[in-house]
Backbone as CSV, one residue per row, in Angstrom:
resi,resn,N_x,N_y,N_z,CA_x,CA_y,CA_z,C_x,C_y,C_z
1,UNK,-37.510,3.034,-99.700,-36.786,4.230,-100.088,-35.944,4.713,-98.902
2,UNK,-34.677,5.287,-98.751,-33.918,5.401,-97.665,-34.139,6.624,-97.417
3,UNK,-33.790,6.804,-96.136,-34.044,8.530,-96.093,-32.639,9.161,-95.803
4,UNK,-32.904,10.328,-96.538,-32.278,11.353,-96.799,-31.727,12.255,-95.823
5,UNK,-31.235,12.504,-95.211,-30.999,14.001,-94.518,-29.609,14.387,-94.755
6,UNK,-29.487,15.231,-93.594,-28.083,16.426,-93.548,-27.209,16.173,-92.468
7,UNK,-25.874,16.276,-92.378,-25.344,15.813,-91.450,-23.627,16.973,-91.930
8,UNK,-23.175,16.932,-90.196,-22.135,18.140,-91.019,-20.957,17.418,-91.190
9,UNK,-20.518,18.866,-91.623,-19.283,18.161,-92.269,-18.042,19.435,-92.080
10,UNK,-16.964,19.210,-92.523,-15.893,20.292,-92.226,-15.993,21.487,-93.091
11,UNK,-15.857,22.331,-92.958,-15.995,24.062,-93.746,-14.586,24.143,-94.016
12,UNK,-13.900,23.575,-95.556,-12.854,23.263,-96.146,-12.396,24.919,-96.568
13,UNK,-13.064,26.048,-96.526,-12.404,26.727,-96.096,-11.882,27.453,-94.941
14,UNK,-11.712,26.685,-94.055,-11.016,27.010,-92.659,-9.549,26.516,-92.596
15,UNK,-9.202,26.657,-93.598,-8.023,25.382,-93.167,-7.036,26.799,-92.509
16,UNK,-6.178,25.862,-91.975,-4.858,27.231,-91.559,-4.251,27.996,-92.525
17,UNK,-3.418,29.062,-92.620,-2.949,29.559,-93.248,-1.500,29.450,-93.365
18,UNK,-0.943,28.861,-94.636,0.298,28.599,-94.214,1.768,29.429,-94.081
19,UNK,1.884,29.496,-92.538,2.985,30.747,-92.443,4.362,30.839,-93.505
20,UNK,4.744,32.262,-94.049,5.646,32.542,-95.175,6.730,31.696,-94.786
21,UNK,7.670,31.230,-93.432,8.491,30.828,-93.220,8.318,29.413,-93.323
22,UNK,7.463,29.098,-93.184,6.643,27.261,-93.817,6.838,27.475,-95.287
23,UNK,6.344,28.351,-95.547,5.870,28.425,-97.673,7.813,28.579,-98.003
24,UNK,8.736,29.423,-97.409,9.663,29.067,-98.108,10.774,27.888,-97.631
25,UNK,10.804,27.339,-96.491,11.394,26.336,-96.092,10.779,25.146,-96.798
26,UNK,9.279,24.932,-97.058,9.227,23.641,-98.356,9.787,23.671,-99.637
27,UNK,9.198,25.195,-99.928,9.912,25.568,-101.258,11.445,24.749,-101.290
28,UNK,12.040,25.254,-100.264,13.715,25.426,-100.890,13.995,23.754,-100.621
29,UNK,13.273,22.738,-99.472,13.485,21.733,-99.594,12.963,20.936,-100.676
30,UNK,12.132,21.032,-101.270,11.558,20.935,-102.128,12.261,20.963,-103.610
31,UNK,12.897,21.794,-104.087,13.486,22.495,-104.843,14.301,21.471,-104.535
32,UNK,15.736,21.664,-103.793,16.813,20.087,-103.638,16.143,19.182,-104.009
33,UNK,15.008,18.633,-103.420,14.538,17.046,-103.253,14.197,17.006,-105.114
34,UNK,13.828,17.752,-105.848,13.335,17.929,-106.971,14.541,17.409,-107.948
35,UNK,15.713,18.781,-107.642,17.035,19.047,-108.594,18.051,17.276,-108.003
36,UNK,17.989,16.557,-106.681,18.574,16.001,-106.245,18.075,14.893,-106.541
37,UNK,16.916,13.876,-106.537,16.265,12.732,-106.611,15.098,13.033,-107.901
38,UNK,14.292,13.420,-108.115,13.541,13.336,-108.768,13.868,13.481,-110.217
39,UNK,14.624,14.500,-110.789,14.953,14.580,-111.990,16.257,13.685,-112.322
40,UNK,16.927,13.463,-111.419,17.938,12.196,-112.134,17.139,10.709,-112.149
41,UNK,16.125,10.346,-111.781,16.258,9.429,-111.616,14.456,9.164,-112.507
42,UNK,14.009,10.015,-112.850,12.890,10.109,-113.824,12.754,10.784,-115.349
43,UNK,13.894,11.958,-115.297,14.150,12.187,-116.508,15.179,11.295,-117.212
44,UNK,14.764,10.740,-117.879,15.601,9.837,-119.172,15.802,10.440,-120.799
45,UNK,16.520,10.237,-121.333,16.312,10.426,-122.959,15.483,9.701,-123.541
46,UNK,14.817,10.167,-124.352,14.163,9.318,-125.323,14.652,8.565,-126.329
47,UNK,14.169,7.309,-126.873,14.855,7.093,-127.913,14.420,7.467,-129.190
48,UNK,15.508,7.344,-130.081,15.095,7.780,-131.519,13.883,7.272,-131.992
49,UNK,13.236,8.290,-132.652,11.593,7.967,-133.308,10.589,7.377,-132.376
50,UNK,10.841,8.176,-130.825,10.071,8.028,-129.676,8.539,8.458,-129.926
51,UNK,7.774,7.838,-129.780,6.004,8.252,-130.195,5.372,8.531,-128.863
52,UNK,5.975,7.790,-127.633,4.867,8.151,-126.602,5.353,8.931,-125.725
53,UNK,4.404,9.718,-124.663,5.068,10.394,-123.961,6.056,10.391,-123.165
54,UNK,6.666,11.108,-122.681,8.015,11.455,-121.883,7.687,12.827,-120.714
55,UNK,8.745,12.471,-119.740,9.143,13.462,-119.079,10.799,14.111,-119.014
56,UNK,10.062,15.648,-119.355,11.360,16.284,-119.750,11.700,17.127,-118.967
57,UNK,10.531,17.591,-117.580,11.059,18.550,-116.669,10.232,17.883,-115.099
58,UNK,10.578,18.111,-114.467,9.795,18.370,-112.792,9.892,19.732,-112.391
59,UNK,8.753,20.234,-111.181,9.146,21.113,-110.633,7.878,21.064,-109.826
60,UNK,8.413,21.766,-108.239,7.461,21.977,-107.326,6.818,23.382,-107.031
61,UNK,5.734,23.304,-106.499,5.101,24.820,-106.912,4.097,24.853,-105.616
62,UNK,3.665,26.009,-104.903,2.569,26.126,-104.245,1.302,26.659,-104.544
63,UNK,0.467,25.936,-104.540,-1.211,26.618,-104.350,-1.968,26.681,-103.352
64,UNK,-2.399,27.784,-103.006,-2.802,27.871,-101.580,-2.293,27.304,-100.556
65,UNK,-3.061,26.307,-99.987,-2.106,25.495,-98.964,-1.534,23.812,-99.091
66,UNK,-1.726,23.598,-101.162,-1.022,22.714,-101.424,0.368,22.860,-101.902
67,UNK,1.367,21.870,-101.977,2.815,21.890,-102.307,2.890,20.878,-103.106
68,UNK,2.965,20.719,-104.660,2.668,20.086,-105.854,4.120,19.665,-106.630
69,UNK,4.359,18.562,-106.500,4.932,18.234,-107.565,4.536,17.094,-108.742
70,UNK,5.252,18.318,-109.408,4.450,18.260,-111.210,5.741,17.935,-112.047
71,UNK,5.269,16.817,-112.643,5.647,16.788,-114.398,5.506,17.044,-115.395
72,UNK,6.507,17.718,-116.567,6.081,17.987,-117.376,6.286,17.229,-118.538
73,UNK,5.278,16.502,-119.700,5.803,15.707,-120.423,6.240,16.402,-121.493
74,UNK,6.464,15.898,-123.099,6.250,15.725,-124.092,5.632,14.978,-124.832
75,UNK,4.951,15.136,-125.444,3.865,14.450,-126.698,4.216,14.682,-127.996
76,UNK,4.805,13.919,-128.259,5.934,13.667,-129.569,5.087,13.227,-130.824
77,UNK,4.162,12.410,-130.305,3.249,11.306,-130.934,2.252,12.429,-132.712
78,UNK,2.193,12.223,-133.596,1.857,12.762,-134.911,0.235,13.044,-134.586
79,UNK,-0.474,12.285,-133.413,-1.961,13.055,-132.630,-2.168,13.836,-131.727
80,UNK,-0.348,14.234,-130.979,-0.856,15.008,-130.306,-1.486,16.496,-130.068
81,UNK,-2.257,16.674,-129.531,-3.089,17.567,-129.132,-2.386,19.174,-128.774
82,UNK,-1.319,18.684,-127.587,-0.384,19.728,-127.446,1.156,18.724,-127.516
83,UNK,2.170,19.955,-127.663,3.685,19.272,-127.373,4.111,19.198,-126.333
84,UNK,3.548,19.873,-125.003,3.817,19.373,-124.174,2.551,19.230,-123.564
85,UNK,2.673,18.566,-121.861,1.363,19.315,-120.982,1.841,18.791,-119.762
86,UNK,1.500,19.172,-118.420,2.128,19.119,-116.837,0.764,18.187,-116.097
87,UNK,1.657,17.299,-115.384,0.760,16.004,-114.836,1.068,16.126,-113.725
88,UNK,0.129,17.074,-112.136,1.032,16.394,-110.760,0.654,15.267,-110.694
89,UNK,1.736,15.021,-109.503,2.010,13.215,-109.418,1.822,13.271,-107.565
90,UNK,2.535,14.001,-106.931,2.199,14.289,-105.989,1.967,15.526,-105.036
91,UNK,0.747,15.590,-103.754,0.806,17.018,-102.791,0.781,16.618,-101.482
92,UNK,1.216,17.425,-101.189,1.671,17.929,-99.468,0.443,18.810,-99.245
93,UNK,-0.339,18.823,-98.647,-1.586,19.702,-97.934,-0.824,20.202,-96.447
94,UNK,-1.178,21.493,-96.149,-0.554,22.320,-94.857,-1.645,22.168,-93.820
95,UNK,-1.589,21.617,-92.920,-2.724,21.103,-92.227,-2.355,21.982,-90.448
96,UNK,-1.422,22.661,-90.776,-0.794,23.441,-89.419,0.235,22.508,-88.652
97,UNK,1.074,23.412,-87.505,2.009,22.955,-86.657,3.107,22.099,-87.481
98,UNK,3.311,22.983,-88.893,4.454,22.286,-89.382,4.294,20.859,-90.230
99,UNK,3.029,20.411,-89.964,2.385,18.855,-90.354,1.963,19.196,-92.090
100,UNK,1.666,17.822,-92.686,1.141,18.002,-93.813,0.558,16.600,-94.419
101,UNK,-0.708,16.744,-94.972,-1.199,15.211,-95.471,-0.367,15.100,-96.756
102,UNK,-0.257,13.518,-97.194,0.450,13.612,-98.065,-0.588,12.788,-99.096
103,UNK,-0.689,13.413,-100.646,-1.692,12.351,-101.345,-0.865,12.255,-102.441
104,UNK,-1.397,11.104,-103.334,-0.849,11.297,-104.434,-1.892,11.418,-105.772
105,UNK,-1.627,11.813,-107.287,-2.716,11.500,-108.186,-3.531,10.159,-109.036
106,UNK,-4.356,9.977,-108.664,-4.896,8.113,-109.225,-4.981,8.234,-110.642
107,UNK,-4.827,7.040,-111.038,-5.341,7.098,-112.529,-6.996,7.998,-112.753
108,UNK,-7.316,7.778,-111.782,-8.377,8.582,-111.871,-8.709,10.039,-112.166
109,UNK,-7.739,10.166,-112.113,-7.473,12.207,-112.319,-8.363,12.540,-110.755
110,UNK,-8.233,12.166,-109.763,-8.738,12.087,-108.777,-7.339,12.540,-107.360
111,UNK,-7.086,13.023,-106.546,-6.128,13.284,-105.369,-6.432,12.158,-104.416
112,UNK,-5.719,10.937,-103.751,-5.775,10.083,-103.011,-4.749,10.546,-101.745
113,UNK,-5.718,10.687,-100.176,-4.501,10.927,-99.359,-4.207,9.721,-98.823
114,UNK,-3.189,9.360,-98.344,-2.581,7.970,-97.582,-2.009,8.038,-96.567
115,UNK,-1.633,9.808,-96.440,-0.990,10.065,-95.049,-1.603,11.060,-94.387
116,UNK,-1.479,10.988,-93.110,-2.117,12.338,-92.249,-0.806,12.624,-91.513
117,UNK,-0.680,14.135,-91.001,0.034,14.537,-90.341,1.594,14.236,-90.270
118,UNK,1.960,13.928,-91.468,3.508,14.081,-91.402,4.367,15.273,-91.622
119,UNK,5.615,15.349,-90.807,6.422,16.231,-90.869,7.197,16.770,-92.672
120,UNK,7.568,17.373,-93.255,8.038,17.529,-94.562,8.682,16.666,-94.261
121,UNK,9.883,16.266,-93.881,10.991,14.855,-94.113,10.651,13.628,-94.201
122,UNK,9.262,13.469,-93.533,8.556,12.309,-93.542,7.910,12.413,-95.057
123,UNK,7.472,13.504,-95.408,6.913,13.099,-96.663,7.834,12.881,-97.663
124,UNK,8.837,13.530,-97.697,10.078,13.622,-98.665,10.389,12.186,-99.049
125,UNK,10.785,11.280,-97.889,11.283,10.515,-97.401,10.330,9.127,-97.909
126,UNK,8.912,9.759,-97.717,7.665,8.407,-98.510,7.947,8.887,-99.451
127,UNK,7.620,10.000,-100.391,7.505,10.251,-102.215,9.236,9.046,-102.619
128,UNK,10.047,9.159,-101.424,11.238,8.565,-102.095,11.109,6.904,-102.453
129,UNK,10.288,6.738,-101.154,10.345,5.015,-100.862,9.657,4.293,-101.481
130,UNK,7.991,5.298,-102.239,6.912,4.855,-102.323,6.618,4.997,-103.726
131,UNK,6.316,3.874,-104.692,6.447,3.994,-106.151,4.766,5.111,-106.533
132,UNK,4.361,4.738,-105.130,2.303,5.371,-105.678,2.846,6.805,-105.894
133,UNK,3.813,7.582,-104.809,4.002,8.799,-105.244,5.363,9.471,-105.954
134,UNK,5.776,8.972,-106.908,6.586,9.309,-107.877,5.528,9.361,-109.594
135,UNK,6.537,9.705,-110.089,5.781,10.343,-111.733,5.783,8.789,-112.368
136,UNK,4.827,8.727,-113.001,4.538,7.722,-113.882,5.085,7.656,-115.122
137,UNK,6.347,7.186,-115.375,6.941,6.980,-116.663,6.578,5.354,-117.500
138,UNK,6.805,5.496,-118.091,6.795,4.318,-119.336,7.991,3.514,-120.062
């Protein structure tokens, strides 16, 4: 039988607080990187008598000290549940000094990070290069 004990670990609420002039300088880059790359090049039309889902909007948003971008689909399909519903695809975590981890969402409904400590342009710059963190279309 193995033994058991306790061992520490980080107090995940300590993280920094992310200063207002951080919260709106992602915002507004964010916002471009969104209106500029992401929606031309992921929103498509559907075609006629389309059944499976789609994406019909993006948009980035903050929670606490994550920076989320989210899709929103449509569910067209004669089972669906709702007509639409919002899938993030990828977050930016505020980790201080301007830095930020970057993860994206697994099939798992699970958050995967892959980056530590990059600058916003650096992350901008992977969500662009990197198919793991863009929206999952069909």
């Amino acid at each position: 039988m193995p033994k058991i004990g306790w061992t520490w670990g980080p107090n995940r609420r300590l993280k920094p607080p992310v200063p207002d002039d951080v919260k709106a300088d992602v915002q507004s880059q964010g916002d471009v990187f969104v209106r500029e790359f992401l929606k031309p090049n992921f929103i498509k039309k559907p075609p006629k008598d389309y059944r499976w889902n789609y994406i019909i909007d993006i948009h980035a948003k903050w929670h606490r000290s994550f920076f989320y971008f989210v899709a929103t689909f449509r569910s067209p399909g004669p089972n669906a549940l709702s007509p639409t519903f919002e899938a993030p695809f990828s977050r930016l975590e505020y980790v201080g000094h301007r830095r930020f981890n970057l993860a994206n969402m697994r099939h798992t409904d699970k958050w995967w990070e892959v980056y530590q400590g990059l600058t916003l342009e650096q992350c901008l710059q992977t969500i662009r290069e990197e198919g793991i963190f863009q929206p999952v279309t069909i």
